[in-house]
N, CA, C and O atoms as CSV, one atom per row, in Angstrom:
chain,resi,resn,atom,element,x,y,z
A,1,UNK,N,N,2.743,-6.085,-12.878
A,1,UNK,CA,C,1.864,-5.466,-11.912
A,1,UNK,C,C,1.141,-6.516,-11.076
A,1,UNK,O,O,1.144,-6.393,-9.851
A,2,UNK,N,N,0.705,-7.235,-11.487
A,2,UNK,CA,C,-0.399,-8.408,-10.970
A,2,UNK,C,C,0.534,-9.453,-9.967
A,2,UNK,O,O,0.045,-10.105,-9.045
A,3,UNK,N,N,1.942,-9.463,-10.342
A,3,UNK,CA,C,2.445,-10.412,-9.292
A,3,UNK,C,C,2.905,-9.606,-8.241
A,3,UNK,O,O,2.882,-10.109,-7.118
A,4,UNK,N,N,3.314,-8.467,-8.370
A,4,UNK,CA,C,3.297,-7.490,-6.896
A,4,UNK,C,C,2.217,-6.881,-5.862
A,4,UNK,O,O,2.314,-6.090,-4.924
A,5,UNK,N,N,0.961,-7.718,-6.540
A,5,UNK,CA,C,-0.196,-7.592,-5.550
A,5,UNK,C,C,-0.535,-8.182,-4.394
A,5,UNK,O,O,-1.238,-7.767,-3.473
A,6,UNK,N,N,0.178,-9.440,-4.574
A,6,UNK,CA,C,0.238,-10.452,-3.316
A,6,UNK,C,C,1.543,-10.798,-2.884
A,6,UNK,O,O,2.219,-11.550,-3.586
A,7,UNK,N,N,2.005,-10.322,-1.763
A,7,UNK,CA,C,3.789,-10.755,-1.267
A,7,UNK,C,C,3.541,-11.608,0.111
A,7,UNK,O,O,2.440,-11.761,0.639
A,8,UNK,N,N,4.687,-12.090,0.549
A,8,UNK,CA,C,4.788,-12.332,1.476
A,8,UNK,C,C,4.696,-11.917,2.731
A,8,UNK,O,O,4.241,-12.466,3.734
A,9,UNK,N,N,5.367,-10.485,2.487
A,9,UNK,CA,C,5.080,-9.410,3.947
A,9,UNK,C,C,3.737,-9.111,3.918
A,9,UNK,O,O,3.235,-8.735,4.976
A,10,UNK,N,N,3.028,-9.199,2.911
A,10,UNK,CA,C,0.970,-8.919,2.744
A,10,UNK,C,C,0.439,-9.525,3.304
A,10,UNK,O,O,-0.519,-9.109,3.956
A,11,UNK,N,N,0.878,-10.975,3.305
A,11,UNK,CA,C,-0.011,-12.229,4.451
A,11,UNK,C,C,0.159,-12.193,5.231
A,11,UNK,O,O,-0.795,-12.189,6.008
A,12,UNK,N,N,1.810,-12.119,5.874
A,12,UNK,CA,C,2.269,-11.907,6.898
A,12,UNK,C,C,1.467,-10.791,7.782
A,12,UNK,O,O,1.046,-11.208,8.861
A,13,UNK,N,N,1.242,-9.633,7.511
A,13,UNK,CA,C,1.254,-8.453,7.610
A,13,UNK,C,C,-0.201,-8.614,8.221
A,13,UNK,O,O,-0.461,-8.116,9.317
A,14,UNK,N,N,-1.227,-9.382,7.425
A,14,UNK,CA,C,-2.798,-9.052,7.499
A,14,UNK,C,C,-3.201,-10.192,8.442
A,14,UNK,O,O,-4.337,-10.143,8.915
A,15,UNK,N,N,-2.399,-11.207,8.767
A,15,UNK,CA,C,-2.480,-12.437,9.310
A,15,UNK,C,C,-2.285,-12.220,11.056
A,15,UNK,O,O,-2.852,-12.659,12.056
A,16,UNK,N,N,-1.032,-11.189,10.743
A,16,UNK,CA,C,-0.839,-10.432,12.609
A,16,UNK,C,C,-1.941,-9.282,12.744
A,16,UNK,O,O,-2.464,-9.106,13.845
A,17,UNK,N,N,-2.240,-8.637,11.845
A,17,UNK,CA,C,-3.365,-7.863,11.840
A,17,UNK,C,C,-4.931,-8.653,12.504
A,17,UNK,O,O,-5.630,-8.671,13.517
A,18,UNK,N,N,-4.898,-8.881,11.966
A,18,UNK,CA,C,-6.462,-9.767,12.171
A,18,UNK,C,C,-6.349,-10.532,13.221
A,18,UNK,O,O,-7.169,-10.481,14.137
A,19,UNK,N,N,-5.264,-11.380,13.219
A,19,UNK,CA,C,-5.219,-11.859,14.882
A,19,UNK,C,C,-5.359,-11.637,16.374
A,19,UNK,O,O,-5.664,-12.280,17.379
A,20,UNK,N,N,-4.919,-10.177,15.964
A,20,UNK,CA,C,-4.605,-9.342,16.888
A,20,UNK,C,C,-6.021,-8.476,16.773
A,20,UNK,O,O,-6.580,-8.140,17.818
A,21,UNK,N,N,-6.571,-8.134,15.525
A,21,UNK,CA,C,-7.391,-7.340,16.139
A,21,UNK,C,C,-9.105,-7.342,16.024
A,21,UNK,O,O,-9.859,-6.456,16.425
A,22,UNK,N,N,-9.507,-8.748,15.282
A,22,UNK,CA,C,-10.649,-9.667,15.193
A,22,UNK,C,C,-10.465,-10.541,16.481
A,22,UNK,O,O,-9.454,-11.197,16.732
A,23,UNK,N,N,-11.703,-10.447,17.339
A,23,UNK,CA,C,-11.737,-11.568,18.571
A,23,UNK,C,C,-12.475,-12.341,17.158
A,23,UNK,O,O,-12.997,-11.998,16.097
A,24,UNK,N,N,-12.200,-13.382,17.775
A,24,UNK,CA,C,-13.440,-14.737,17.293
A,24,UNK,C,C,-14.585,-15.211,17.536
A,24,UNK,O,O,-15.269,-16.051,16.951
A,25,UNK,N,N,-14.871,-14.093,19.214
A,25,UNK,CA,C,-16.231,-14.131,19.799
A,25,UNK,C,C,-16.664,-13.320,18.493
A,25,UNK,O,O,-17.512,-14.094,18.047
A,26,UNK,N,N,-16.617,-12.262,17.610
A,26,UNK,CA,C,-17.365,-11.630,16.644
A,26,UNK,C,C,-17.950,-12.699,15.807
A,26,UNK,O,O,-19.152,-12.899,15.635
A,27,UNK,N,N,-16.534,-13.648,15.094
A,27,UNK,CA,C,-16.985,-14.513,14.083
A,27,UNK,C,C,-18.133,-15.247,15.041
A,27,UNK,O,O,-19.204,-15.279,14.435
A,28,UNK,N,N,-18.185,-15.629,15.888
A,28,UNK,CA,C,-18.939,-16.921,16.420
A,28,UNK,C,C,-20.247,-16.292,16.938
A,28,UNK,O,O,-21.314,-16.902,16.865
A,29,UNK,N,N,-20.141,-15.101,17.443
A,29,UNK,CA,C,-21.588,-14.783,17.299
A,29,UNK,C,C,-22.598,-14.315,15.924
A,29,UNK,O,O,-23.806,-14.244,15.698
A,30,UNK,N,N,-21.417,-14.071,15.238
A,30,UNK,CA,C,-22.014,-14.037,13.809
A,30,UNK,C,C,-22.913,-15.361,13.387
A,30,UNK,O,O,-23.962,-15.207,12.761
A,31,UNK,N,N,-22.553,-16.347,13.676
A,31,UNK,CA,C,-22.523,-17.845,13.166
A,31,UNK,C,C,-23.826,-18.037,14.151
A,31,UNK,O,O,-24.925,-17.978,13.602
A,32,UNK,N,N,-23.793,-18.187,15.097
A,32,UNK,CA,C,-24.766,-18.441,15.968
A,32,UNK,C,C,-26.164,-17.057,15.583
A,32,UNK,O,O,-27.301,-17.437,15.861
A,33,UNK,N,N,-26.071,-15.899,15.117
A,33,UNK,CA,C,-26.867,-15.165,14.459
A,33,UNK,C,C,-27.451,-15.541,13.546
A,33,UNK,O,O,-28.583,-15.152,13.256
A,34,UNK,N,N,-26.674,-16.522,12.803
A,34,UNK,CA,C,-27.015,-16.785,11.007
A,34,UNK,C,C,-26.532,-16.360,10.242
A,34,UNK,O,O,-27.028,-16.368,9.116
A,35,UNK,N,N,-25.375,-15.809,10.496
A,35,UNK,CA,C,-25.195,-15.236,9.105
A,35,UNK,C,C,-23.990,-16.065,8.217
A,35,UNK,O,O,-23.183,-16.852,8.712
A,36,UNK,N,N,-24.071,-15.717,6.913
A,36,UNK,CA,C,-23.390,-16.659,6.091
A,36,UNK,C,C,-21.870,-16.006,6.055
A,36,UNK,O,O,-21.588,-14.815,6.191
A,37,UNK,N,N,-21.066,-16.996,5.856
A,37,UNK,CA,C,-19.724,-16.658,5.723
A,37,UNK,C,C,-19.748,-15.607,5.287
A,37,UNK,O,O,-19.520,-14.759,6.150
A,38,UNK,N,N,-20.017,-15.002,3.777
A,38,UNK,CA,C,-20.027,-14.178,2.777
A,38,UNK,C,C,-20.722,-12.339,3.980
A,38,UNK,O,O,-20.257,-11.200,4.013
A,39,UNK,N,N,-21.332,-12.661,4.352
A,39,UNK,CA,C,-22.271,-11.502,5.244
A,39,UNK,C,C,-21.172,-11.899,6.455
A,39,UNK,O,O,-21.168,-10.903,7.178
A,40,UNK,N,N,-20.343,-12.777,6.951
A,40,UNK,CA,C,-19.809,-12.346,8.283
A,40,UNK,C,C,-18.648,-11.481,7.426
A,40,UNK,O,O,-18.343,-10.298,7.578
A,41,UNK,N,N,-18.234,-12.226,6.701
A,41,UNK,CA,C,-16.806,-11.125,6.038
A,41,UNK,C,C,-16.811,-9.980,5.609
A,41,UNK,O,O,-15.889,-9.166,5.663
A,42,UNK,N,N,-17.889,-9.849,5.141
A,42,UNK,CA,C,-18.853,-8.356,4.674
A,42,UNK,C,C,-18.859,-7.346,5.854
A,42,UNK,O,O,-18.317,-6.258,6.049
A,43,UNK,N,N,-19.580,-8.041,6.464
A,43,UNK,CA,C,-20.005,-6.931,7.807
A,43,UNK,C,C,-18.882,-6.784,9.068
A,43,UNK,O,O,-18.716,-5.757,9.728
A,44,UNK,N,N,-18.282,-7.831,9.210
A,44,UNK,CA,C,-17.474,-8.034,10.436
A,44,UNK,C,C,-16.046,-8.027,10.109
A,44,UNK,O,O,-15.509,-7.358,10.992
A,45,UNK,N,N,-14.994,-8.521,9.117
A,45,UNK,CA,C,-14.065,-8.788,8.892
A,45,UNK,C,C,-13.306,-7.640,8.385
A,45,UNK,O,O,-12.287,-7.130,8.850
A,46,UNK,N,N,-14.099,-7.276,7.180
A,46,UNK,CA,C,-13.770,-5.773,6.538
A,46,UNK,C,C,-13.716,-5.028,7.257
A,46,UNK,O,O,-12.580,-4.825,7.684
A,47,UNK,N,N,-14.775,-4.223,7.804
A,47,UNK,CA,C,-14.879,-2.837,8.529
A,47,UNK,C,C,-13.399,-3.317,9.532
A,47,UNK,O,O,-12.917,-2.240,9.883
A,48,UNK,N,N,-12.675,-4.273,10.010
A,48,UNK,CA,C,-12.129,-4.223,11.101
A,48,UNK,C,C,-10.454,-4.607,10.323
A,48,UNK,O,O,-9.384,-4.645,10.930
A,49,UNK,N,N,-10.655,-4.833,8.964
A,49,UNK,CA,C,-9.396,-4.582,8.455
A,49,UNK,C,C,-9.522,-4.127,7.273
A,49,UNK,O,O,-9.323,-4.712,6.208
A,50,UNK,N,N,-9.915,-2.883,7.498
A,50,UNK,CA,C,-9.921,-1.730,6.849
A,50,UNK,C,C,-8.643,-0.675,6.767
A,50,UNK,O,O,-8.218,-0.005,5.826
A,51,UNK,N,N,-8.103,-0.838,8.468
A,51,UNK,CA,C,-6.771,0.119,8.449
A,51,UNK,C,C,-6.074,-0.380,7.664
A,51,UNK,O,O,-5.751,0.129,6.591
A,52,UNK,N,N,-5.663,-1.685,8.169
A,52,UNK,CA,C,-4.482,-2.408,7.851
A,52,UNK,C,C,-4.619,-2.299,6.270
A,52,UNK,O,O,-3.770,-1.669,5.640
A,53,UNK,N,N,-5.714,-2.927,5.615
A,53,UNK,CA,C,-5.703,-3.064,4.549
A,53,UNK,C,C,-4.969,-1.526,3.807
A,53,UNK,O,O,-3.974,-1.714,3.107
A,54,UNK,N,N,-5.425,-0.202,3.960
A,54,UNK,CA,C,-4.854,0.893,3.717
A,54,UNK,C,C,-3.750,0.986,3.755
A,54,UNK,O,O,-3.207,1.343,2.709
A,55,UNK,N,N,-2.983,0.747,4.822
A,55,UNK,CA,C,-1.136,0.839,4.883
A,55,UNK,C,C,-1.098,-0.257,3.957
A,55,UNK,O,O,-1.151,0.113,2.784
A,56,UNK,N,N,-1.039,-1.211,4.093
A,56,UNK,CA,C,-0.569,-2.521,2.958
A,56,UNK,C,C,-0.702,-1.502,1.860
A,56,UNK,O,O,0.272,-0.836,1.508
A,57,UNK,N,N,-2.080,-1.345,1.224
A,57,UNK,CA,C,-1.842,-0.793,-0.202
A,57,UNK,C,C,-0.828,0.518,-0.340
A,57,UNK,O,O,-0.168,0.738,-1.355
A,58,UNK,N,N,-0.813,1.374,0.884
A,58,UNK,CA,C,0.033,2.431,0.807
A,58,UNK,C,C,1.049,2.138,0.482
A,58,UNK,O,O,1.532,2.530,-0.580
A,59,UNK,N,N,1.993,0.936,1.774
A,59,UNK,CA,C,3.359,0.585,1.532
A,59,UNK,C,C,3.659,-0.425,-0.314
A,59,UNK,O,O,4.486,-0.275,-1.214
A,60,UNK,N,N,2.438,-1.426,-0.096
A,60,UNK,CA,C,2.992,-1.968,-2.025
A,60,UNK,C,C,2.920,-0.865,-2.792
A,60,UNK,O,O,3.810,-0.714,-3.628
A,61,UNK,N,N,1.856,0.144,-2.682
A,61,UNK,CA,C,1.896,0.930,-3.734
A,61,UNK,C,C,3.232,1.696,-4.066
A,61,UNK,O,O,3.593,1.892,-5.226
A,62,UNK,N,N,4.097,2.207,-2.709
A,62,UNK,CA,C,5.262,2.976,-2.393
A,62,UNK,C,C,6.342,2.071,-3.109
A,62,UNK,O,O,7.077,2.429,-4.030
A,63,UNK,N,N,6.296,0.841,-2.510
A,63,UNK,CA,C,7.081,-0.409,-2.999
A,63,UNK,C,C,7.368,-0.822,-4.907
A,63,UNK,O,O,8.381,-1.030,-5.575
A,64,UNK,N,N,6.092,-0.787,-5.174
A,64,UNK,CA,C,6.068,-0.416,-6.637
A,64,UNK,C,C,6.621,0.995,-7.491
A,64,UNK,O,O,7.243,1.077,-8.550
A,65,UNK,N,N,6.275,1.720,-6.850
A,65,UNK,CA,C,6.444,2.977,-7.304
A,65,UNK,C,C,7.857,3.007,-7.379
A,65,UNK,O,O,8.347,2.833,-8.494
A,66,UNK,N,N,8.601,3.191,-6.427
A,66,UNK,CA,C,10.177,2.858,-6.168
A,66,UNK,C,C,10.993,2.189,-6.601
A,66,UNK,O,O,12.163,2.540,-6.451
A,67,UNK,N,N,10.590,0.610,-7.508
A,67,UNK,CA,C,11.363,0.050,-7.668
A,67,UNK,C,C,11.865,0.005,-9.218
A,67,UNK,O,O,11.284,-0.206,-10.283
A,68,UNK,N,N,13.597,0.384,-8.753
A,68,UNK,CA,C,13.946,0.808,-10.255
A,68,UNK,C,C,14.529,-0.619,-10.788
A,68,UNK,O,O,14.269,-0.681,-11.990
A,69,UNK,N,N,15.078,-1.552,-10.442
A,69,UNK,CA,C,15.761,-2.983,-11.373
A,69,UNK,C,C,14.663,-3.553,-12.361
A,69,UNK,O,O,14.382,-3.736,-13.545
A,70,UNK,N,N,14.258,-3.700,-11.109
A,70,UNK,CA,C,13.051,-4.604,-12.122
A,70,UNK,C,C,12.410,-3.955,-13.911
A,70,UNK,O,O,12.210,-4.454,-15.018
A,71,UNK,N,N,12.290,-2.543,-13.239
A,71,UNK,CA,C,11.649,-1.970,-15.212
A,71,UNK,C,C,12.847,-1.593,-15.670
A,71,UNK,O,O,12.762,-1.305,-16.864
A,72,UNK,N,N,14.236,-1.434,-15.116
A,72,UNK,CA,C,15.553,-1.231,-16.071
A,72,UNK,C,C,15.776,-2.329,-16.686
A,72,UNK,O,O,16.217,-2.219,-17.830
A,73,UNK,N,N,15.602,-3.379,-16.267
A,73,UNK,CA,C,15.589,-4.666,-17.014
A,73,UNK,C,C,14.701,-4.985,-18.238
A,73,UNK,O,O,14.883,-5.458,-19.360
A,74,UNK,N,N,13.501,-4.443,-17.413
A,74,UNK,CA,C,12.406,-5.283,-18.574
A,74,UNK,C,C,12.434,-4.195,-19.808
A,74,UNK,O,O,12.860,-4.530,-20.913
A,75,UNK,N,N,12.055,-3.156,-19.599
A,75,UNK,CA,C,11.444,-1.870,-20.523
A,75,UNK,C,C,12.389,-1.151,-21.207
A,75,UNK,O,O,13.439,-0.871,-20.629
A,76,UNK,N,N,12.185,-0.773,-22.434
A,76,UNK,CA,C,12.785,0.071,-23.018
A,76,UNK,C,C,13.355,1.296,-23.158
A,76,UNK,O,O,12.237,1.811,-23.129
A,77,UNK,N,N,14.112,2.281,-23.289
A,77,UNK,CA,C,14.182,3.501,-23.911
A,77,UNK,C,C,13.542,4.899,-23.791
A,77,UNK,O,O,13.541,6.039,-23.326
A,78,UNK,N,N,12.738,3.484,-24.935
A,78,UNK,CA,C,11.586,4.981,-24.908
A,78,UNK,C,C,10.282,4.962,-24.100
A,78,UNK,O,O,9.462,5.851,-24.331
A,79,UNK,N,N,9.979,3.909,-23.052
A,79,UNK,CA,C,8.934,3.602,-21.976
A,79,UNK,C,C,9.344,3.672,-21.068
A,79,UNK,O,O,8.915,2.699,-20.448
A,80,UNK,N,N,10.263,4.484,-20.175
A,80,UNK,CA,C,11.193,4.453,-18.655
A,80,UNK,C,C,10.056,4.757,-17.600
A,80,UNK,O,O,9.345,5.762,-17.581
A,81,UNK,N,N,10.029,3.775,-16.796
A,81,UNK,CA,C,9.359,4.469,-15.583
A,81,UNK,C,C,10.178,5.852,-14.840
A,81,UNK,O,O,11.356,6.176,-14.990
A,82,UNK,N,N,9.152,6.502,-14.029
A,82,UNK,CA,C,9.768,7.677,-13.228
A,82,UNK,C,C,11.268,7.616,-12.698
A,82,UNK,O,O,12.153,8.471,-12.710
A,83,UNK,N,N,11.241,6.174,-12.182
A,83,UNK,CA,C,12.715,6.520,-11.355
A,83,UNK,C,C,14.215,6.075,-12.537
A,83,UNK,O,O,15.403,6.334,-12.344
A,84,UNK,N,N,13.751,5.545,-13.404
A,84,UNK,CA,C,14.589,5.058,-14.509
A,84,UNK,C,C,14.609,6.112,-15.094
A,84,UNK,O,O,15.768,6.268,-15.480
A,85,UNK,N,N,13.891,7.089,-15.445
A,85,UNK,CA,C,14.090,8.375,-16.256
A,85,UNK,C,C,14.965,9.493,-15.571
A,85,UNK,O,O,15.618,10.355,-16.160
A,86,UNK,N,N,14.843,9.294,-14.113
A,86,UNK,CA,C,15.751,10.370,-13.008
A,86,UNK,C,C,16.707,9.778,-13.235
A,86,UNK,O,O,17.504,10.680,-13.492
A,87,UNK,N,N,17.377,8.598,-13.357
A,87,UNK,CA,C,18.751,7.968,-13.331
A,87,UNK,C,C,19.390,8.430,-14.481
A,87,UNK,O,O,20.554,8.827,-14.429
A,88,UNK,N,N,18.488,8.411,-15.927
A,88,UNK,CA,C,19.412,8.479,-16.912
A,88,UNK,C,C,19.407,10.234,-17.027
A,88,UNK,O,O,20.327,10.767,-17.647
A,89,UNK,N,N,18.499,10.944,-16.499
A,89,UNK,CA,C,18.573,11.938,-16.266
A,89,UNK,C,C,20.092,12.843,-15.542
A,89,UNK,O,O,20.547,13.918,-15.931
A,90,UNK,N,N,20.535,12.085,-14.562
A,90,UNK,CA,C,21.415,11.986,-13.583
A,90,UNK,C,C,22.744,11.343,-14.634
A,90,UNK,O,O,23.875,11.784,-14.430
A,91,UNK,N,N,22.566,10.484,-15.544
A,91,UNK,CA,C,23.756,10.047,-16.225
A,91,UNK,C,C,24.398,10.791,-16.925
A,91,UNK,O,O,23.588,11.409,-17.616
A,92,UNK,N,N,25.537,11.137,-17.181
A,92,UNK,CA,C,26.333,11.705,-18.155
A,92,UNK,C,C,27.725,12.332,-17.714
A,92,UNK,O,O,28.341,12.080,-16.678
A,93,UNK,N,N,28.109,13.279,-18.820
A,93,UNK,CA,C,29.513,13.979,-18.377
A,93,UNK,C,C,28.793,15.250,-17.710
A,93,UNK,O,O,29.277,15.605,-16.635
A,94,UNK,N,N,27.753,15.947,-18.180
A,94,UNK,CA,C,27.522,17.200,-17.541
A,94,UNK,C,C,25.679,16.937,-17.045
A,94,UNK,O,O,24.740,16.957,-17.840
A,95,UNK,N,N,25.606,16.761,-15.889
A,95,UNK,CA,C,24.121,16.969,-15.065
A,95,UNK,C,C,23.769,18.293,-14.504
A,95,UNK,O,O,24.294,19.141,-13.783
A,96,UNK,N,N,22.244,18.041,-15.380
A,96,UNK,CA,C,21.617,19.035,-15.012
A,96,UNK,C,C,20.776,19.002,-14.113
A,96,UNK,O,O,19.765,18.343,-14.357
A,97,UNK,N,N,20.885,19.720,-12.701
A,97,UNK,CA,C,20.712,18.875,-11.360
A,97,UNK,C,C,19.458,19.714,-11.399
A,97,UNK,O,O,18.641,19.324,-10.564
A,98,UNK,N,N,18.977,20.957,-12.259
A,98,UNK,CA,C,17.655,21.200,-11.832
A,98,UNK,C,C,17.069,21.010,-12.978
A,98,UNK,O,O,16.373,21.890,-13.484
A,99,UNK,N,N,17.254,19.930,-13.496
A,99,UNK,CA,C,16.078,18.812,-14.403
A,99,UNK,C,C,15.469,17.772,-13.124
A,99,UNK,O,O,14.410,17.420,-12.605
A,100,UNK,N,N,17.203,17.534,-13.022
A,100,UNK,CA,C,17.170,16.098,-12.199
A,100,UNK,C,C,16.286,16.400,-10.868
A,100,UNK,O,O,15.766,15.363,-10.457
A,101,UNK,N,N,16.050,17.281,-10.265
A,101,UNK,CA,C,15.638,17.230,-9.045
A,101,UNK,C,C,13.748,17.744,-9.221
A,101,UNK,O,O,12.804,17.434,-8.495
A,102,UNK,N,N,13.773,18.517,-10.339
A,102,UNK,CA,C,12.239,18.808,-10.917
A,102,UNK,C,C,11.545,17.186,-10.675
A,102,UNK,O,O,10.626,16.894,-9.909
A,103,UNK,N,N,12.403,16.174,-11.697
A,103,UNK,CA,C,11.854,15.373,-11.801
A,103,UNK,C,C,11.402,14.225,-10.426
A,103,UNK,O,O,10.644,13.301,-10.131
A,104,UNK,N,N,12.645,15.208,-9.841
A,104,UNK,CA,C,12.287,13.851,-8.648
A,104,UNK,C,C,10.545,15.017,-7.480
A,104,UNK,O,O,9.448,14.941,-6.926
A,105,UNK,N,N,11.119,15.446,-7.683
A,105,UNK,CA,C,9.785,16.514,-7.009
A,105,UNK,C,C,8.449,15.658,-7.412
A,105,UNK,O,O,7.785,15.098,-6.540
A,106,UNK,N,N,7.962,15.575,-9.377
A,106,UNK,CA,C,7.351,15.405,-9.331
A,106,UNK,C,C,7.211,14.000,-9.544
A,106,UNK,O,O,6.283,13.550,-10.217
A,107,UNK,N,N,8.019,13.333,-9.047
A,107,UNK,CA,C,7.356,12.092,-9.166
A,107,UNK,C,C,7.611,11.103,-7.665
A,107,UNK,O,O,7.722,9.890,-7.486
A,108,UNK,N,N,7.640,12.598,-6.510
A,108,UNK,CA,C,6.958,12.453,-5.382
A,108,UNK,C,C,5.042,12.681,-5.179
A,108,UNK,O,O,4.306,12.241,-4.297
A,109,UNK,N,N,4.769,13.406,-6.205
A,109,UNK,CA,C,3.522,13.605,-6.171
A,109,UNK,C,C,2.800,12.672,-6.346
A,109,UNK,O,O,1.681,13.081,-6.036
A,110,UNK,N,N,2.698,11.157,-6.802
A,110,UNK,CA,C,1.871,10.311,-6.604
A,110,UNK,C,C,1.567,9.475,-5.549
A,110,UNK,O,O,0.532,8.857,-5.302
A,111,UNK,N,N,3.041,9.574,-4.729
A,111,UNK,CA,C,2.738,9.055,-3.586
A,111,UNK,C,C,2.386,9.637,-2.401
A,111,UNK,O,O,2.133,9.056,-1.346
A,112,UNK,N,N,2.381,11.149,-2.688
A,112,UNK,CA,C,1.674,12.158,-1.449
A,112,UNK,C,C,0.024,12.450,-2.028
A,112,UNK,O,O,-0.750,13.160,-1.386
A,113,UNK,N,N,-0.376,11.755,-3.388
A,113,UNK,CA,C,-1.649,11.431,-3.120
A,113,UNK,C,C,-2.407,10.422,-2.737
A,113,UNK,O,O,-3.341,10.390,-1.937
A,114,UNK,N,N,-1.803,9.410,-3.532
A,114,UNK,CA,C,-1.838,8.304,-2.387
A,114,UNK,C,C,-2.147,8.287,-0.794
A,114,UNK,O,O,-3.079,7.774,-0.175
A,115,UNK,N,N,-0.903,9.117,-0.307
A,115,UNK,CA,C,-1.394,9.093,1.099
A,115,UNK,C,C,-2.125,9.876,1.571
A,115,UNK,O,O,-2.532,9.649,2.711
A,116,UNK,N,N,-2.559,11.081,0.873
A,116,UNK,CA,C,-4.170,11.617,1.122
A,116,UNK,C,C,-5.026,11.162,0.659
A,116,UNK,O,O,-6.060,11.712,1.039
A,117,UNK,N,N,-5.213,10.254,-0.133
A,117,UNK,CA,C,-6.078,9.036,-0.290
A,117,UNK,C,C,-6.604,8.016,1.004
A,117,UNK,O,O,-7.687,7.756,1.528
A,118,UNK,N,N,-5.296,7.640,1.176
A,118,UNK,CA,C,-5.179,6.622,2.489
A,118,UNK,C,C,-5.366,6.978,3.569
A,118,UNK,O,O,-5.617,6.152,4.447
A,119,UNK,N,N,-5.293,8.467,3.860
A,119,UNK,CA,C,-4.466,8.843,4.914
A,119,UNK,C,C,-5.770,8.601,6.039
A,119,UNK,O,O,-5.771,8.187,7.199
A,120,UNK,N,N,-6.651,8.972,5.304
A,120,UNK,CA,C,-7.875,9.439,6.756
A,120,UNK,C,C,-7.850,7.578,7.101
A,120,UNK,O,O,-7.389,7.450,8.235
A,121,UNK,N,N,-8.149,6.347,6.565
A,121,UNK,CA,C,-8.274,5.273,6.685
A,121,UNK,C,C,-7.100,4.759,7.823
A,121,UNK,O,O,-7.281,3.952,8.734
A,122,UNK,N,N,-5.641,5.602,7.420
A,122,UNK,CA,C,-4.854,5.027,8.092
A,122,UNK,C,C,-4.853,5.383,9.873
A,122,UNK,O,O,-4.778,4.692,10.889
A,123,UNK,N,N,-4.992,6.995,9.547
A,123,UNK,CA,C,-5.382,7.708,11.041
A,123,UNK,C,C,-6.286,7.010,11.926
A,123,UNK,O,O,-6.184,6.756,13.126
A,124,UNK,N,N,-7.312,6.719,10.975
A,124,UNK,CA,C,-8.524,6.367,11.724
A,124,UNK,C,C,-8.463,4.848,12.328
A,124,UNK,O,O,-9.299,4.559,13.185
A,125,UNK,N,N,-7.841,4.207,12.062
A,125,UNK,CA,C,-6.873,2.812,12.436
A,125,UNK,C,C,-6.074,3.074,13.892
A,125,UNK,O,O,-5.934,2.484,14.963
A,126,UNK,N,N,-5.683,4.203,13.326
A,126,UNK,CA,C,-4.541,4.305,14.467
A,126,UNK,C,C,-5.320,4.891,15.861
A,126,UNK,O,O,-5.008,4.503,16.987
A,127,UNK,N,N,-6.476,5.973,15.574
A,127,UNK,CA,C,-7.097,6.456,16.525
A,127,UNK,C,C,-8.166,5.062,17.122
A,127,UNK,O,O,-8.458,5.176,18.312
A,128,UNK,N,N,-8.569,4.186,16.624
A,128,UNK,CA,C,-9.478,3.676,16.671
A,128,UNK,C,C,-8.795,2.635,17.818
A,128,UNK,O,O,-9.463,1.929,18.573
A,129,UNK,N,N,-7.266,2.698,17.783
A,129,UNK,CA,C,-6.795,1.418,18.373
A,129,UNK,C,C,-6.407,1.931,19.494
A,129,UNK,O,O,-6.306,1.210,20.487
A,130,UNK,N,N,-6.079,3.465,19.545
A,130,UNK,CA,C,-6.178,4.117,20.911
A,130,UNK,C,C,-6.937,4.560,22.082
A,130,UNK,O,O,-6.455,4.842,23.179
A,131,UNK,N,N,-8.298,4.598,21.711
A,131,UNK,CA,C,-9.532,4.510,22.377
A,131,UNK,C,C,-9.836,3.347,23.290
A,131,UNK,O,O,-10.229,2.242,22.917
A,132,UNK,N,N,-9.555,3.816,24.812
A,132,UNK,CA,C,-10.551,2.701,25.535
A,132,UNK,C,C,-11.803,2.459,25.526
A,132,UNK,O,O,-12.611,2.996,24.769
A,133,UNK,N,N,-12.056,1.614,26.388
A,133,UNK,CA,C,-13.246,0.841,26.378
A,133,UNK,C,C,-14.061,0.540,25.751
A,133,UNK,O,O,-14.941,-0.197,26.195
């Protein structure tokens, strides 16, 4: 879990984010205000990668959720994650396609809360970047 928290497409990702959507007149009038690193990142940095930050966790979270090699490898039997349990579900001489598809139903449900979790954060990103002036 802990090494899929930080990727490459994450830096990437928050690095075009912020570039693009932090001027540096903010940081620098911060600085010339007084305020300390810790209070510019607080007040100024966050609130303004707030969207981004939301999709990132949406998409790793999706990214995690999805990925079946990695726990077919590691995990056992009798500990299958969701999508390893639909596979062996799906394995055999005779499938039972309305097990198999129950299961996949519900183990769409964590990631459609997720994104009603996210969702207002992500909208509000998106509306926020559509607004002139």
């Amino acid at each position: 879990m802990a090494p899929g928290l930080v990727s490459a497409f994450g830096v990437f990702f928050m690095t075009q984010y912020l570039r693009q959507a932090l001027p540096m007149e903010l940081i620098d009038a911060a600085r010339v205000d007084g305020a300390s690193t810790l209070r510019t990142y607080r007040s100024i940095v966050l609130p303004i990668a707030r969207p981004a930050t939301a999709v990132l966790g949406l998409l790793t979270f999706v990214a995690s959720w999805n990925d079946f090699f990695w726990p077919l490898v590691v995990l056992n039997a009798e500990n299958p994650t969701v999508q390893v349990a639909i596979s062996s579900l799906s394995s055999g001489i005779e499938v039972d396609y309305a097990l198999t598809l129950t299961g996949a139903v519900v183990g769409t449900f964590p990631i459609l809360l997720v994104f009603v979790l996210f969702g207002r954060q992500i909208i509000g990103g998106i509306m926020h970047g559509a607004v002139k002036g």
